[in-house]
Structures are given as C-alpha cells and as structure tokens.
RODO-2510 file (C-alpha; in nm, 4 decimals, decimal comma):
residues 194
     n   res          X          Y          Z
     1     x    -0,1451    -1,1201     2,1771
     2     x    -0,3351    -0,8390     2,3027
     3     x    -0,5195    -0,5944     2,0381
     4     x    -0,4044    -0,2898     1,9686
     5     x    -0,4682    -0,0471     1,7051
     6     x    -0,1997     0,0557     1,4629
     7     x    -0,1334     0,3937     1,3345
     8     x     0,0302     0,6119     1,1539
     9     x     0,0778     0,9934     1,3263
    10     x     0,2777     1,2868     1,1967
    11     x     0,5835     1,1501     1,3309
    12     x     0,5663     0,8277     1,4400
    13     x     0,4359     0,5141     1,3802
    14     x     0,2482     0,4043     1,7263
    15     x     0,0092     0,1079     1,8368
    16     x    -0,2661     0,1725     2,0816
    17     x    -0,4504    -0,0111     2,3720
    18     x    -0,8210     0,0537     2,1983
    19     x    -0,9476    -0,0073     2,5797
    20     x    -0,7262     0,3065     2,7702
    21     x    -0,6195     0,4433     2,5118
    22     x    -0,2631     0,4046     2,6192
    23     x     0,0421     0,4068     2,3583
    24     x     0,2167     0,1106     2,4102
    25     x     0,4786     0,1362     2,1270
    26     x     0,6200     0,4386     1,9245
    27     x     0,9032     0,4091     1,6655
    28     x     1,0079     0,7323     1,4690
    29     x     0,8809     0,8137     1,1053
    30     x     0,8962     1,1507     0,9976
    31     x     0,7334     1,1937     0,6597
    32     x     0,8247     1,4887     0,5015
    33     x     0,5521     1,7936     0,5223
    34     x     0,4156     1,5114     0,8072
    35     x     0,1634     1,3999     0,5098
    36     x     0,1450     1,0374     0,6770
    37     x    -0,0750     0,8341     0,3883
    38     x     0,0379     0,5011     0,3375
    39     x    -0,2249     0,2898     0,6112
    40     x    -0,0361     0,0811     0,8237
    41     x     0,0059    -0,3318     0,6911
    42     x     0,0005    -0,5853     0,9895
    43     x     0,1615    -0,8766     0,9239
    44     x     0,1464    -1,1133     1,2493
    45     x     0,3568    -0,9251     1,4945
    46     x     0,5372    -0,7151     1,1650
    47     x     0,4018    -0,4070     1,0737
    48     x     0,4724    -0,2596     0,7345
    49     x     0,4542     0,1175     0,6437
    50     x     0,5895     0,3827     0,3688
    51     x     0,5883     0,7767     0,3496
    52     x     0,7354     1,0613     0,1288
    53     x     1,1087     1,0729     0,0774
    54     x     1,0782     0,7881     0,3501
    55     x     1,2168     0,4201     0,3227
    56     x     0,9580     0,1315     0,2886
    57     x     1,0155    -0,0107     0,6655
    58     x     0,9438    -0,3435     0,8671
    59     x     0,8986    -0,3035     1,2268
    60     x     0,8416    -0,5846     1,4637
    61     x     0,6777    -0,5769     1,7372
    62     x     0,7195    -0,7508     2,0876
    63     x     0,5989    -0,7951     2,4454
    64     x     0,8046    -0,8431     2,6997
    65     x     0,6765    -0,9104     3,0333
    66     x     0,3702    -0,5917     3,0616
    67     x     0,5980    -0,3335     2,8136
    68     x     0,5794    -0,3741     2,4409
    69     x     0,8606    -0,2363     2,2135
    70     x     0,9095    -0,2010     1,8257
    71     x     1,2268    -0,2559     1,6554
    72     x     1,3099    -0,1962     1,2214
    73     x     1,3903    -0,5622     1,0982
    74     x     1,4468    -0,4115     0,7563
    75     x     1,4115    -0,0972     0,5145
    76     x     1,4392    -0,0249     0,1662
    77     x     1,4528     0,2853    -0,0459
    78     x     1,4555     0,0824    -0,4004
    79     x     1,0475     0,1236    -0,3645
    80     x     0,9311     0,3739    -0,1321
    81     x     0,5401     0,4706    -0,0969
    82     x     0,3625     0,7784    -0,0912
    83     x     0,0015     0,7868    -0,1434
    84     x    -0,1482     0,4561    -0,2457
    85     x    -0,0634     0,1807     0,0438
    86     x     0,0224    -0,0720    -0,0848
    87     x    -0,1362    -0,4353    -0,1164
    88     x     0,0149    -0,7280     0,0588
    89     x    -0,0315    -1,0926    -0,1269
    90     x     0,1445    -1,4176    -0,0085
    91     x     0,4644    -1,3016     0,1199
    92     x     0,4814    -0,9784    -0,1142
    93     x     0,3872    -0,5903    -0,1084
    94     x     0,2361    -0,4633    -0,4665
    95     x     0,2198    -0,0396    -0,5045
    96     x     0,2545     0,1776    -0,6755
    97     x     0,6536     0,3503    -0,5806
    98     x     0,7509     0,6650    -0,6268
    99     x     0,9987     0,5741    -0,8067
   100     x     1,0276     0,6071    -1,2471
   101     x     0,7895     0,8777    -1,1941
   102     x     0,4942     0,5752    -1,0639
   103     x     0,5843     0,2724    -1,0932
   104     x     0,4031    -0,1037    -0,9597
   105     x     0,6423    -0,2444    -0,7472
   106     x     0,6964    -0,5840    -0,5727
   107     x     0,8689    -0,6346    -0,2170
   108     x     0,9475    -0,9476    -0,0041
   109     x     0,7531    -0,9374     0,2959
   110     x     0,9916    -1,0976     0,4220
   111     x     1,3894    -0,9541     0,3771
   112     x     1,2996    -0,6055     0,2269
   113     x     1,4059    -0,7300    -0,1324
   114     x     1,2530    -0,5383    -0,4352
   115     x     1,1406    -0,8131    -0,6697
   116     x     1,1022    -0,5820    -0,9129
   117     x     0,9994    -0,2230    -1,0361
   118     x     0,7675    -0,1811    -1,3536
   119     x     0,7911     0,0569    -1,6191
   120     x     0,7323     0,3991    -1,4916
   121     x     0,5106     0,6794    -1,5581
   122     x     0,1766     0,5885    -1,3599
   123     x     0,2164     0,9004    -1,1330
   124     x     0,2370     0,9689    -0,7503
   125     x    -0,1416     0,8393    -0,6987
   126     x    -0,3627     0,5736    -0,7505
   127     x    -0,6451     0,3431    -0,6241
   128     x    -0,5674    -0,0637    -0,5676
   129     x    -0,7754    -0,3389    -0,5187
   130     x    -0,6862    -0,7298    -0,4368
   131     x    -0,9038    -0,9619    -0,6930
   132     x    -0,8084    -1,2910    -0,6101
   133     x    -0,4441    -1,3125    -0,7768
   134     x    -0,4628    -0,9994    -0,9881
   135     x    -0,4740    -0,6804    -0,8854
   136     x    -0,6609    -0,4017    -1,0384
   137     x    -0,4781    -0,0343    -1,0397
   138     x    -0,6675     0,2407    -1,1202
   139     x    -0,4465     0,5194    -1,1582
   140     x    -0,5497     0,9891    -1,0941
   141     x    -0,4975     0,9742    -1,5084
   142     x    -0,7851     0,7427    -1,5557
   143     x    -0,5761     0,4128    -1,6650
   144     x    -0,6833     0,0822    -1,5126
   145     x    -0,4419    -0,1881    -1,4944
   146     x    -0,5034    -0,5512    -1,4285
   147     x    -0,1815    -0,6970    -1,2967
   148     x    -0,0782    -1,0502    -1,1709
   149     x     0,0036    -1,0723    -0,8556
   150     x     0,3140    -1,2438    -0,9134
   151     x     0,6858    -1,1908    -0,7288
   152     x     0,8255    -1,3548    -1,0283
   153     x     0,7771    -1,0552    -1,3019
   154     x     0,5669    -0,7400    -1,3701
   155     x     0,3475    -0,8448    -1,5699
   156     x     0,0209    -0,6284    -1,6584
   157     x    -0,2271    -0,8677    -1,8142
   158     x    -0,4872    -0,6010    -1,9559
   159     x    -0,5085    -0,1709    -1,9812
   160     x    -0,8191     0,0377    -2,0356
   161     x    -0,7255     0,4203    -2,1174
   162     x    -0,9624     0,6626    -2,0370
   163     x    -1,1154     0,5299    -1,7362
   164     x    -1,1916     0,8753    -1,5833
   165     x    -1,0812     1,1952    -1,5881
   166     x    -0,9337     1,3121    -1,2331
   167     x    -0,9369     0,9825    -1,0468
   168     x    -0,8666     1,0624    -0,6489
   169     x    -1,1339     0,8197    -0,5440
   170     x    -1,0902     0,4284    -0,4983
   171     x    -1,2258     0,2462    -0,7142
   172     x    -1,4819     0,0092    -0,5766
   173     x    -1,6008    -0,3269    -0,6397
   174     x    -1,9258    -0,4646    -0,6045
   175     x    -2,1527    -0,7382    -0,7583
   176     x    -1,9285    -0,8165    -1,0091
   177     x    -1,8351    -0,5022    -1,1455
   178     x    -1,5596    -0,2046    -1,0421
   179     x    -1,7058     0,1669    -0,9743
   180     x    -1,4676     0,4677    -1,0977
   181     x    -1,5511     0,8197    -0,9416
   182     x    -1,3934     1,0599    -1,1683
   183     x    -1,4428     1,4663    -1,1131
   184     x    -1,7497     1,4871    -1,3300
   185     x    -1,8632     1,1391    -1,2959
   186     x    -1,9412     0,7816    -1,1733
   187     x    -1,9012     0,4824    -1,4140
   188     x    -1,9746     0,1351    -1,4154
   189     x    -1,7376    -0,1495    -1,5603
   190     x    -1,8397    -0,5017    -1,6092
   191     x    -1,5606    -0,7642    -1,4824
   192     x    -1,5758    -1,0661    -1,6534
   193     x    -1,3398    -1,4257    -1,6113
   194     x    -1,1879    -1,4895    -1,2976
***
C-alpha cells in the first residue's frame, strides 16, 4: 500500500500522505486534557494506540478504490496506556497500564484480550526497551525491570532498585550496556547474558 504517516493529534488519530500532505483517514480519540502520548503501533494495515482515561484501541485501515477509511476492530479498557507506549512482540502489546496504580501488562494483538496484568505499583511513567525476548522497564522511581516477553505469565526475571532518582528519560542502549538519565545524573550499566 501507499505510505503514509501515522499520528496521533489532540483529537484524533489520523494518517497522512507524507508527499501532499493530505489526511487521508481520521478516526476520533479524545484523550482527556488532549495529552496524546502513547506513539502510534502499526501493525500491517492495524494500527494500535492508547491515551488517558481512553480504551487501548485497534483500528484498521483500508483503501477502497482512491479513499482510505479506518474502522475500531477492537478496544479494551482492562489495560489502558498513558505515557509509556507500549512494546509490541509476536502477536502481543507489553506496557506499562494505568491500571493497579502501574502495572506491565500483556494484550493480544490480535482480539483485544488482556493476557494478563502484573502486580501494581510501578507508577503512571516509565521508559521500555525490546532486548531480544525480554524487555527492560525502567521505571520515573529508578527501578529497572527485566521481564520476559512472554503472553503466557508476568514474569519479571531480575530488579535493580535505585537505578536513578527522577527517571523521565528513556533509557538507552548501546554497545552492550543500558544508559539511565536521572535529574542529577547519567549512569552506565553493564548487560551481561543474552
């Protein structure tokens, strides 16, 4: 299909011709205070996308003949995104929900189903990163998570406390080793295994 760009506006979610600039689709999602976060997901023609107080929603998108439309194929408000986007893996969404006061959280790609919801208390924000079939979650209170990326279970194979103090940055991974940008400072953590 043609390209288009993918967005996420104060009110709607939209895709673009990059070349005219053009909206070619528009489906309503209102975020409360219009604090749109959550980036987009594009899944084939299925685009993915969460906001505040807003349902985690599926939208599929089709041409027909020179128009495009978008249509919801499902939504869920058993995980719902605010801040982090979350990370898609196989068939599955991992975030962080706003639900249990931040919790990981695993969703079928494909039907909307929550797989599960973790134990809560992570808070409203934090940084994720795909590594291979883990995921590392680095959360505003400065605890780093490495979680398996698996629908089957939460399951949070390793926890370092005290990774920062103030964490709004990503975390970022480079040569082997993640980067945490706290308010006062930048660390450096050595990753080791696979």
């Amino acid at each position: 299909g043609a390209r288009q760009i993918v967005a996420l506006t104060r009110t709607q979610l939209v895709g673009i011709d990059p070349a005219r600039g053009a909206t070619l689709w528009r489906i309503d999602y209102k975020v409360k205070y219009e604090q749109g976060i959550v980036t987009p997901i594009v899944r084939g023609d299925t685009v993915f996308i969460g906001g505040y107080e807003q349902p985690t929603l599926c939208v599929r998108v089709a041409k027909s003949g020179a128009a495009w439309n978008a249509a919801p194929v499902w939504s869920t408000e058993d995980a719902t995104f605010f801040m982090p986007s979350p990370i898609p893996h196989g068939n599955y969404l991992y975030g962080i929900a706003r639900e249990k006061k931040g919790a990981l959280a695993c969703i079928d790609m494909r039907d909307g189903k929550v797989q599960w919801v973790g134990e809560g208390g992570l808070g409203e924000y934090a940084s994720m990163a795909s590594a291979g079939d883990k995921l590392l979650v680095l959360t505003a209170k400065g605890v780093l998570l490495l979680v398996a990326a698996d629908p089957g279970s939460c399951k949070v194979l390793a926890r370092l406390e005290g990774a920062g103090d103030g964490v709004w940055s990503h975390a970022a991974l480079a040569d082997n080793a993640l980067f945490v940008k706290d308010k006062t400072h930048i660390a450096r953590y050595a990753l080791e295994g696979k």
